[in-house]
Every structure is written in C-alpha cells, then in structure tokens.
C-alpha positions as CSV (number, residue, x, y, z in Angstrom):
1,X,119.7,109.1,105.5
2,X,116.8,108.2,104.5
3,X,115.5,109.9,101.0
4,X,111.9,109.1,99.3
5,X,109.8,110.6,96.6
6,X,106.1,111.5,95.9
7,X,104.7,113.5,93.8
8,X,101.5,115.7,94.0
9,X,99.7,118.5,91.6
10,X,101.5,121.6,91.0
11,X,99.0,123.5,92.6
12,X,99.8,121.1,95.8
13,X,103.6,122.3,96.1
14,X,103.4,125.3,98.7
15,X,100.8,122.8,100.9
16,X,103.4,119.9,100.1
17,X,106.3,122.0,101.5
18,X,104.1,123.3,104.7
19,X,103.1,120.0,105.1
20,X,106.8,118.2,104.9
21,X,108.3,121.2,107.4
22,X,105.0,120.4,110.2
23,X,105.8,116.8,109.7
24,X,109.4,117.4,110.9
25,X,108.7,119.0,113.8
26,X,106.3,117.1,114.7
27,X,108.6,114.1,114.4
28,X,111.5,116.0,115.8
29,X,113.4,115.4,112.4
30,X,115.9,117.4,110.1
31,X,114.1,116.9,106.4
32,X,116.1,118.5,103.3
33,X,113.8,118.4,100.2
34,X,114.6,118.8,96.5
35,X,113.3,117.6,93.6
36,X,111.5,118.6,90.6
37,X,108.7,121.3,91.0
38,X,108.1,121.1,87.3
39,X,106.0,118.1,87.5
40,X,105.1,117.9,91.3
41,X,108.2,115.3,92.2
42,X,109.4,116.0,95.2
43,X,112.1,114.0,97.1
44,X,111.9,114.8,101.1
45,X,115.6,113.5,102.4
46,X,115.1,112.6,106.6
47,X,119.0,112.9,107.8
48,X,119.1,110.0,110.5
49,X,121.3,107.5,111.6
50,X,120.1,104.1,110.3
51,X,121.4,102.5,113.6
52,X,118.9,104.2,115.6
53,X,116.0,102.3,116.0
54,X,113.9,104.9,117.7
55,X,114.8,107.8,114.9
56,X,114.3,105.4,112.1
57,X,110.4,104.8,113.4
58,X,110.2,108.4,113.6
59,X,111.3,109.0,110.0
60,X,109.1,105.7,108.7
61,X,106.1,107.3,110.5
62,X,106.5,110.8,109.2
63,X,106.5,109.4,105.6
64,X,103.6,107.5,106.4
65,X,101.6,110.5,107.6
66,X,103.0,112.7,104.6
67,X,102.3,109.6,102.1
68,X,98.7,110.1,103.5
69,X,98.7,113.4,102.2
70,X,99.9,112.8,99.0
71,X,97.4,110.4,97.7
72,X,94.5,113.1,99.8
73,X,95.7,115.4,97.4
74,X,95.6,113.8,94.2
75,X,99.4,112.9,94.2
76,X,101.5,109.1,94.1
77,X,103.6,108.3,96.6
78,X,106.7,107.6,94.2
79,X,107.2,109.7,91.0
80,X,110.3,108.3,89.5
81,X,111.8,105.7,92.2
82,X,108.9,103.2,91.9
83,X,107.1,101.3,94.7
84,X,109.6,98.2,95.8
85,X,109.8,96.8,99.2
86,X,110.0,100.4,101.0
87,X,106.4,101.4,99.4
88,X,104.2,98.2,99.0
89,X,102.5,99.1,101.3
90,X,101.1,102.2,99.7
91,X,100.0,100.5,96.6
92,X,96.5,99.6,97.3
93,X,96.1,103.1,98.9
94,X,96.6,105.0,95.9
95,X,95.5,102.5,92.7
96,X,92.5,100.8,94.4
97,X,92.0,97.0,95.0
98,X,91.6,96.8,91.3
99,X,94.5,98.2,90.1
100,X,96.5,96.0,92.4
101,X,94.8,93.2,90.7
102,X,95.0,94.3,87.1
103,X,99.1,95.5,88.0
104,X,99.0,91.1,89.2
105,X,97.5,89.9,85.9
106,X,100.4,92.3,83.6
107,X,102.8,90.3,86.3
108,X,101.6,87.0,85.7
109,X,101.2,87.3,81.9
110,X,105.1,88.3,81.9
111,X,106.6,86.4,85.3
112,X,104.1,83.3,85.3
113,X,106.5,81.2,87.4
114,X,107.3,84.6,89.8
115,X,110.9,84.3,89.7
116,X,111.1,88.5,88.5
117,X,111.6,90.0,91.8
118,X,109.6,87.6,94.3
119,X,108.3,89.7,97.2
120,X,109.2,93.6,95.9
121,X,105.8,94.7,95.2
122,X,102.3,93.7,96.2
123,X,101.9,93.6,99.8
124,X,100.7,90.7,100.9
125,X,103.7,88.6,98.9
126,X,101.3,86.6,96.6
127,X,103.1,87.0,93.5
C-alpha cells in the first residue's frame, strides 16, 4: 500500500476526485481516497504489493502525474505528512527556486553542522 497526501482548493475537490479515478485507470491501479474535504487534504491510498517492481512504477508515476495537478491547481502536494524523501522532489515545483533557498537558510540557522535529518528534504542532498 502505498498512501500519500496533497491538498488543493475546495473548489478543486470534484476535479481532484475525477482526476485521481482517470489516473487509476490509466495506470491500471485500485486507488481508495479519504481524507479531509474540509480544507482540500486529500489522501489517495494505491493498494499494491511493494514487491512488485512494475506496479510500484505504476503507482510512483500516477502520483507524479496527479502531483502535477495539484500544484496546476493552486494545491501542495503534502497537506499534513510533509515533504521527506518520498516528496523532495516536488519541492522546487510548488515553492519556487527561492523558497527552496530561503526553506535552506531557516535550516542552516537551526542545523548548521546538518546532522537534523541529512538527505530528507531538498533534492539535490546539499544540506
């Protein structure tokens, strides 16, 4: 199982839901999804086995294409679970190249050696 979160506008929920349900067809995935329509955060669940190489590429693409969406329409691509290794990747996407670096200087001023979680968030590792 592999469960995620984003979050997008209210007004973005029926698209968000069309959009999720497309996706797993397209990726020939089963996709539960609950969450918290109150403020947009949605948590899309892909049910796969972990072992399986060629379903897990399937479920890491369909995130990525319904990730794309997300930040298209206004939303984040994690709402409550935070970025980590699993969404690094994102993080320039959605804050900018100057968020990434101003999110760097807050790190530095509190982690100046880096020994707070080396690796978990900024994408290229330079931490």
């Amino acid at each position: 199982t592999l469960m995620e979160d984003a979050t997008v506008p209210r007004s973005h929920l029926a698209q968000t839901f069309a959009e999720i349900e497309r996706l797993a067809e397209k990726y020939d995935l089963t996709v539960g999804t609950f969450g918290h329509a109150g403020d947009g955060n949605l948590h899309p669940t892909v049910l796969c086995d972990e072992r399986n190489t060629e379903q897990m590429k399937r479920a890491h693409a369909f995130f990525d294409d319904l990730y794309e969406k997300v930040l298209e329409w206004g939303g984040t691509v994690s709402g409550e679970h935070g970025i980590g290794i699993a969404k690094k990747a994102y993080l320039a996407r959605q804050i900018g190249p100057g968020g990434v670096e101003v999110m760097r200087r807050i790190k530095k001023a509190f982690d100046p050696d880096g020994l707070l979680n080396p690796g978990k968030i900024f994408a290229d590792d330079q931490e």
